[in-house]
BALUM-279224 format. One record per residue (C-alpha): chain; x, y, z. Coordinates in steps of 0.02 Angstrom, whole numbers. Each point is the difference from the previous one (the first is absolute). Layout:
unit=A&c1=X&c2=Y&c3=Z
...
This chain:
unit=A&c1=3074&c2=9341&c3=6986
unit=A&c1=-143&c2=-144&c3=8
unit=A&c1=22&c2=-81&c3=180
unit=A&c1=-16&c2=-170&c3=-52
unit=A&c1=166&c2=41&c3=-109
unit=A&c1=93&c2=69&c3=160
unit=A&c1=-41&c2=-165&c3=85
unit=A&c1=48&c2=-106&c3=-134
unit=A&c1=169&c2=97&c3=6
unit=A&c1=28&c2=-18&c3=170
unit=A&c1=-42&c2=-194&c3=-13
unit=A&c1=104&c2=-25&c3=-121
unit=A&c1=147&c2=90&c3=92
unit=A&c1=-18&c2=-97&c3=130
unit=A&c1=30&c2=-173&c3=-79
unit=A&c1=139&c2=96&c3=-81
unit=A&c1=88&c2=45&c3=149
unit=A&c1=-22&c2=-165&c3=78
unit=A&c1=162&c2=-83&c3=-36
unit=A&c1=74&c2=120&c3=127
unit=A&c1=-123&c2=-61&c3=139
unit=A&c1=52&c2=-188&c3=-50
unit=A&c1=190&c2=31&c3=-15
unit=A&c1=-24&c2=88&c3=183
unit=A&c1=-16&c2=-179&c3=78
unit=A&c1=76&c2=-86&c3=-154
unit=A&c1=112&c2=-114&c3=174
unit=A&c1=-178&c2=-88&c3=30
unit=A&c1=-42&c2=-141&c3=-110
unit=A&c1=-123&c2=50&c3=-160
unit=A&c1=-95&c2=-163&c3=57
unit=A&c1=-4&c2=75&c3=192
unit=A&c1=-58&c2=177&c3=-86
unit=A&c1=-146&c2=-83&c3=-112
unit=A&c1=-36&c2=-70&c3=176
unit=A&c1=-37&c2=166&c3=88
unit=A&c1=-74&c2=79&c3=-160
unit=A&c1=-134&c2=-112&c3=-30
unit=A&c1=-43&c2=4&c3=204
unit=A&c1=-12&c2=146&c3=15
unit=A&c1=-72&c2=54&c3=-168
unit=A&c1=-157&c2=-96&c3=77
unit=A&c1=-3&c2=98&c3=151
unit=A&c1=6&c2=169&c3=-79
unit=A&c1=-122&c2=-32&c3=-116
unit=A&c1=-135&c2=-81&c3=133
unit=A&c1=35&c2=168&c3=106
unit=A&c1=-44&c2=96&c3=-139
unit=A&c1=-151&c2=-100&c3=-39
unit=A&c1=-33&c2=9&c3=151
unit=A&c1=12&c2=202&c3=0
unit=A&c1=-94&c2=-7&c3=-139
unit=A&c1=-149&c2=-136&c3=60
unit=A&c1=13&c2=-74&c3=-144
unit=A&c1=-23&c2=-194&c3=34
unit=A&c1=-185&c2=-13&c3=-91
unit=A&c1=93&c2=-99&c3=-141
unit=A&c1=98&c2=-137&c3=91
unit=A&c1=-163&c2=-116&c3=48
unit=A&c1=-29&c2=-13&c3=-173
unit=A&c1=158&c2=-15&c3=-86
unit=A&c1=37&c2=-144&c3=121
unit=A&c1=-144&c2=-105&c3=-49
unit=A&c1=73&c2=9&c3=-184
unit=A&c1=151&c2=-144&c3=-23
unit=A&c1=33&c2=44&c3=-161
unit=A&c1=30&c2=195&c3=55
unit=A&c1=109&c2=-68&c3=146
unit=A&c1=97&c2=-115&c3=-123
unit=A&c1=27&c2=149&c3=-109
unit=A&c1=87&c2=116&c3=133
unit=A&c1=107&c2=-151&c3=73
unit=A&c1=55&c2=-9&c3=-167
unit=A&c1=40&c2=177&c3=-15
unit=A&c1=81&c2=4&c3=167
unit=A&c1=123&c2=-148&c3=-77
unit=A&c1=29&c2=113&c3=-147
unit=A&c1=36&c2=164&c3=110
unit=A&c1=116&c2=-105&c3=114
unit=A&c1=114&c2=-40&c3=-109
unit=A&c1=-9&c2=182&c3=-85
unit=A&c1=48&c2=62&c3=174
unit=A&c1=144&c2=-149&c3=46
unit=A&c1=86&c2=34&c3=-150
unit=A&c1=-6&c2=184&c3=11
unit=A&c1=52&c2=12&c3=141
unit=A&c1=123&c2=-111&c3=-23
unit=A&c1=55&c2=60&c3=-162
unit=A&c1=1&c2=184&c3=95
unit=A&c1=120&c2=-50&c3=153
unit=A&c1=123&c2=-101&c3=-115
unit=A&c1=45&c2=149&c3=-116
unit=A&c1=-114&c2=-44&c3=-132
unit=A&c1=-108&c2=179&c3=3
unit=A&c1=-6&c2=36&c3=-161
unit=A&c1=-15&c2=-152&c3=-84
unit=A&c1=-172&c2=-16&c3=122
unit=A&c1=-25&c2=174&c3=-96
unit=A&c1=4&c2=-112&c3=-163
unit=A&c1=-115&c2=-100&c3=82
unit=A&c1=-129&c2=135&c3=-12
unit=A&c1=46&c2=97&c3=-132
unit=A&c1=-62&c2=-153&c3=-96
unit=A&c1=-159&c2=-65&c3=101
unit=A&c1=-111&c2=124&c3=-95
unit=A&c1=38&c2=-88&c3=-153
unit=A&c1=4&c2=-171&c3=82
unit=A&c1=-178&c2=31&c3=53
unit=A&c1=-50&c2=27&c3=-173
unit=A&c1=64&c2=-167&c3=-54
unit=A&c1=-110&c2=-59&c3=128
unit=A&c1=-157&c2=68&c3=-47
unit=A&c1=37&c2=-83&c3=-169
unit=A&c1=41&c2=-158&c3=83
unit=A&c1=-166&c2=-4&c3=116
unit=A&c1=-119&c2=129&c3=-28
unit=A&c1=-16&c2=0&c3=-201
unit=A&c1=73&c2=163&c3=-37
unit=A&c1=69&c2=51&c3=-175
unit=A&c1=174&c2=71&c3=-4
unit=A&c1=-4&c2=170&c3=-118
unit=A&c1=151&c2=19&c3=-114
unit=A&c1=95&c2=119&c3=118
unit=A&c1=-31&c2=-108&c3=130
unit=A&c1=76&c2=-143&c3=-92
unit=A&c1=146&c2=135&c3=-24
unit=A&c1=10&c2=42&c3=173
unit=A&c1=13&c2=-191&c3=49
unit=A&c1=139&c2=-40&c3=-139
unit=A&c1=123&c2=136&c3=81
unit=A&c1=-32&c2=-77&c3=160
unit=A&c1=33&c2=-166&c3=-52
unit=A&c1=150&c2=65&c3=-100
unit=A&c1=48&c2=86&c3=144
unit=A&c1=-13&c2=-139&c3=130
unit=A&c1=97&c2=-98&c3=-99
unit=A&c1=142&c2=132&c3=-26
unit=A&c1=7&c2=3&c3=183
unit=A&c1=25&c2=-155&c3=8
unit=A&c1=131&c2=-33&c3=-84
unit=A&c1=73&c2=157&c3=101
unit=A&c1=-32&c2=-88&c3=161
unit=A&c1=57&c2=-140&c3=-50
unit=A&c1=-137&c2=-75&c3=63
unit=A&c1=-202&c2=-1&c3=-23
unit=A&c1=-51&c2=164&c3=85
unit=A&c1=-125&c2=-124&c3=133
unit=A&c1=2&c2=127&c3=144
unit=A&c1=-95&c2=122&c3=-126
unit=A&c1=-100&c2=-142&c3=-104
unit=A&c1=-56&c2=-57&c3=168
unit=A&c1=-68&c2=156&c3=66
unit=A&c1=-65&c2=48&c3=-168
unit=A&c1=-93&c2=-169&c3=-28
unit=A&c1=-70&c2=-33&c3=196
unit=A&c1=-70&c2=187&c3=28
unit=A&c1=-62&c2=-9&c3=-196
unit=A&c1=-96&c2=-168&c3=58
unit=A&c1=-62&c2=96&c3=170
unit=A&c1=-78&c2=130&c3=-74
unit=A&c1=-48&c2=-107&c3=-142
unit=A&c1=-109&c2=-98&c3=145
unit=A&c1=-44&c2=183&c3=94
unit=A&c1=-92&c2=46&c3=-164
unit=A&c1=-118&c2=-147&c3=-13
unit=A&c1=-13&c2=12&c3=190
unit=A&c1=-177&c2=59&c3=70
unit=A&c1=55&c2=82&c3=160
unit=A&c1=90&c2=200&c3=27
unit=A&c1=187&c2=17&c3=23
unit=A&c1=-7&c2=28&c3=178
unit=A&c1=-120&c2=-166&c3=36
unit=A&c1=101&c2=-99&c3=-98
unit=A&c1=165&c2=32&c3=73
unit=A&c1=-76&c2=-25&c3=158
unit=A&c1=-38&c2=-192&c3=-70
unit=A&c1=184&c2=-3&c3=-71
unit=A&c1=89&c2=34&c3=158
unit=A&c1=-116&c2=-107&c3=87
unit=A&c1=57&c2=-150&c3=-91
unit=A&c1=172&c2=45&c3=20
unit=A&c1=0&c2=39&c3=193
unit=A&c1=-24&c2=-176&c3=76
unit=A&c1=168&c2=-64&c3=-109
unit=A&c1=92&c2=166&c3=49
unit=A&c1=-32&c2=20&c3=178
unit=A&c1=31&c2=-210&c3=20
unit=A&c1=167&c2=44&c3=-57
unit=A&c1=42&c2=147&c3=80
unit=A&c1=-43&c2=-90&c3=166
unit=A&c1=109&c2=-118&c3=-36
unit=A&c1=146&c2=122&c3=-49
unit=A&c1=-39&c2=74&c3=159
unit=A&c1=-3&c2=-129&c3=128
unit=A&c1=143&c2=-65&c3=-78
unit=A&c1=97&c2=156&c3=27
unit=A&c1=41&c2=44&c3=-172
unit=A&c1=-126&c2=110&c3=-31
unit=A&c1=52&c2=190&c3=-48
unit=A&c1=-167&c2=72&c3=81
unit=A&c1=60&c2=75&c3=170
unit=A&c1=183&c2=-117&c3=-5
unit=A&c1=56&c2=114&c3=-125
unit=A&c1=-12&c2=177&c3=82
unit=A&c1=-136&c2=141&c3=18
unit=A&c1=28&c2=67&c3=-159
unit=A&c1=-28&c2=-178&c3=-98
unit=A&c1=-148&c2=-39&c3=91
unit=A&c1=-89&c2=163&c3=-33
unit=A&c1=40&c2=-11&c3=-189
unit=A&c1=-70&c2=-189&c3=2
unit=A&c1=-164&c2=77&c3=97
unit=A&c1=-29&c2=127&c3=-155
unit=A&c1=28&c2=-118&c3=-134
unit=A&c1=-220&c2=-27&c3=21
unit=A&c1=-1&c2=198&c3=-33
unit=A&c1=126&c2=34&c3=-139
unit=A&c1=-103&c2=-155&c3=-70
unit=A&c1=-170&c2=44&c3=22
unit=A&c1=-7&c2=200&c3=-9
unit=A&c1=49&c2=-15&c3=-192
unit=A&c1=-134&c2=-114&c3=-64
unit=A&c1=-120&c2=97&c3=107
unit=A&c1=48&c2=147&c3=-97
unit=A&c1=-7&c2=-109&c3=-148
unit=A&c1=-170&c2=-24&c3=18
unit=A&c1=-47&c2=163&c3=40
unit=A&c1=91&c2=72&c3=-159
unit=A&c1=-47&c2=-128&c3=-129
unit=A&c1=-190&c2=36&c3=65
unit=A&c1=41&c2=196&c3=-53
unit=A&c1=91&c2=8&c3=-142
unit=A&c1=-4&c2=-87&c3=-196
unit=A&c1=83&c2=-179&c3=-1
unit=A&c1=106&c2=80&c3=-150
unit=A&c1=84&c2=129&c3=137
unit=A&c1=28&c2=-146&c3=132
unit=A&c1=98&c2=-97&c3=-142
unit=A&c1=116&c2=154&c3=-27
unit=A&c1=17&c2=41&c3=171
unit=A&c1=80&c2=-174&c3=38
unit=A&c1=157&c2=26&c3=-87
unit=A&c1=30&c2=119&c3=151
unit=A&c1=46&c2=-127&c3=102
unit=A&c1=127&c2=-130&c3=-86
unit=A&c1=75&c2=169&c3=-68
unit=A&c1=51&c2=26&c3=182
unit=A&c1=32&c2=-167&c3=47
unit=A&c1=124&c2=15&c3=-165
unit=A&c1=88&c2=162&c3=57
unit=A&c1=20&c2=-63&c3=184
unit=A&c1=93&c2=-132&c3=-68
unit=A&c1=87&c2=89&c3=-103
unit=A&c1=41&c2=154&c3=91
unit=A&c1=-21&c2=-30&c3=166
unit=A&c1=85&c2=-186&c3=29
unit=A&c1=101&c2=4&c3=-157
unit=A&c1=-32&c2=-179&c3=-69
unit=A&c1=74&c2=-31&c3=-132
unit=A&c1=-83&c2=78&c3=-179
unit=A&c1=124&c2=-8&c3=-166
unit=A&c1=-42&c2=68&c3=-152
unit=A&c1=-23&c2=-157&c3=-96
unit=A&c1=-162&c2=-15&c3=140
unit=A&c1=-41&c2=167&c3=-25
unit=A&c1=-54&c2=-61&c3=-187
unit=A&c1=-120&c2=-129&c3=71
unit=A&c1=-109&c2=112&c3=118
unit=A&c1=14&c2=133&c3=-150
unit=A&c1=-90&c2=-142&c3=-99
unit=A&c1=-105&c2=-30&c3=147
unit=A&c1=-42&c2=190&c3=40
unit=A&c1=-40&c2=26&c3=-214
unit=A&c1=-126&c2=-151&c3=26
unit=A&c1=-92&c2=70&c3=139
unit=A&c1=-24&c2=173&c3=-94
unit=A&c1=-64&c2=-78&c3=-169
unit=A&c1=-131&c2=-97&c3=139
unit=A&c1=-38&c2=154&c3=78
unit=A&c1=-41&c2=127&c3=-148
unit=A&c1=-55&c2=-130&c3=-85
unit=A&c1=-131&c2=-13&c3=137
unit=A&c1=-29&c2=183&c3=5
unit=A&c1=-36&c2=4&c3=-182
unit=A&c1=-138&c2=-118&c3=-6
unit=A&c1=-76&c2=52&c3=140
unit=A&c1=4&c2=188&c3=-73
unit=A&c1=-74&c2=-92&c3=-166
unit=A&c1=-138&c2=-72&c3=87
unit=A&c1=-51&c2=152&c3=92
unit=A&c1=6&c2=109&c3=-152
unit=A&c1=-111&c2=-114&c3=-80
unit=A&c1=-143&c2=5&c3=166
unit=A&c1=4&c2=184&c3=-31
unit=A&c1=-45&c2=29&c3=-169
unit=A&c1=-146&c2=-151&c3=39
């Protein structure tokens, strides 16, 4: 099998399996987790940089505001992607976060519509329909609108909406995003900590070691991500995703029983039908247009 497909796997496994990591400290605060995560996100990825001596890019990327501007902005986006997974993970919401990005793919399409001027196909329009049919199925389910998994959708569909007009690498860029958020973060887990209610160290060996790895769980994933997506067709990356909400799902599901009636059931069926029409839809024009290169 390619490599770059192994590696995608494996990525995508690993923000699968993350809910357990989260739900492993889910007595610390998610706000006190996003905390540690973005701190020491930064500091993994400089060591690796810094592994790697790759720091010929910084000089000029800080002489440019506007690509500054447009990482801060990204680092906004992917802070509130992380709070209210993290969140949504620890309170016994797994698999609606699973919603969450089940749908992004087709979120991001709506967004490229939206921003970058592209044309919806007719089994794209399909796709979309189901998912708005079966958003609002679930919520009327719920009871409520579905936000945790409208929120995650919509904020990491805006992120990478922003990563693709972005000039710099994955790596470099995440550097930039964790930079903005590390100032904020470490400010307030100073605080937590002087004021003795911080969970770093107060809270035992075993939470303060979990806290430390939340840069690596983080940050060994999107390097993978960017090592994959350099190796293998953009096509393969969008059907490897659905690896990892499919776990998120089941974890929820079979491992911390939340609750999952029938009459839900329905809506991620809807859901899970819209997501197939996207992807072979995909497949088949893509096929198309590479027939038609061949007999050029």
């Amino acid at each position: 099998m390619n490599t770059g497909i192994l590696i995608g796997i494996a990525t995508y496994i690993l923000w699968g399996l993350l809910p357990i990591f989260w739900r492993a400290i889910h007595q610390v605060p998610a706000i006190e987790i996003l905390g540690h995560r973005m701190v020491w996100s930064l500091l993994f990825v400089i060591a690796i940089l810094t592994l790697r001596k790759d720091w010929g890019w910084l000089k000029p990327a800080l002489r440019q505001p506007r690509t500054l501007g447009t990482y801060v902005l990204a680092a906004a986006l992917l802070s509130v992607n992380w709070f209210t997974y993290i969140w949504g993970v620890n309170a016994g919401f797994i698999v609606e976060t699973s919603l969450g990005y089940f749908i992004n793919p087709l979120v991001s399409m709506l967004l490229g519509v939206l921003f970058l001027g592209e044309r919806l196909r007719r089994g794209q329009v399909v796709a979309v329909g189901l998912a708005v049919v079966g958003v609002l199925y679930l919520t009327l389910d719920y009871g409520r609108l579905p936000w945790i998994a409208l929120v995650l959708a919509f904020s990491f569909g805006l992120y990478g909406l922003i990563k693709k007009t972005a000039p710099l690498g994955s790596v470099q860029g995440f550097t930039i995003e964790t930079t903005a958020m590390f100032l904020p973060a470490l400010g307030y887990l100073l605080y937590l900590q002087f004021s003795g209610g911080a969970s770093f160290v107060n809270g035992g060996g075993f939470v303060t070691v979990m806290l430390f790895l939340t840069g690596a769980v983080t940050s060994i994933p999107i390097l993978l991500f960017g090592t994959a997506a350099r190796r293998i067709p953009l096509s393969m990356i969008g059907f490897l995703q659905y690896i990892a909400p499919t776990l998120q799902f089941l974890l929820g599901v079979l491992v911390y029983k939340e609750p999952f009636p029938p009459s839900r059931l329905v809506g991620f069926i809807i859901i899970w039908t819209a997501l197939v029409v996207y992807t072979f839809e995909g497949l088949w024009v893509r096929w198309r247009v590479e027939k038609v290169k061949s007999q050029e």
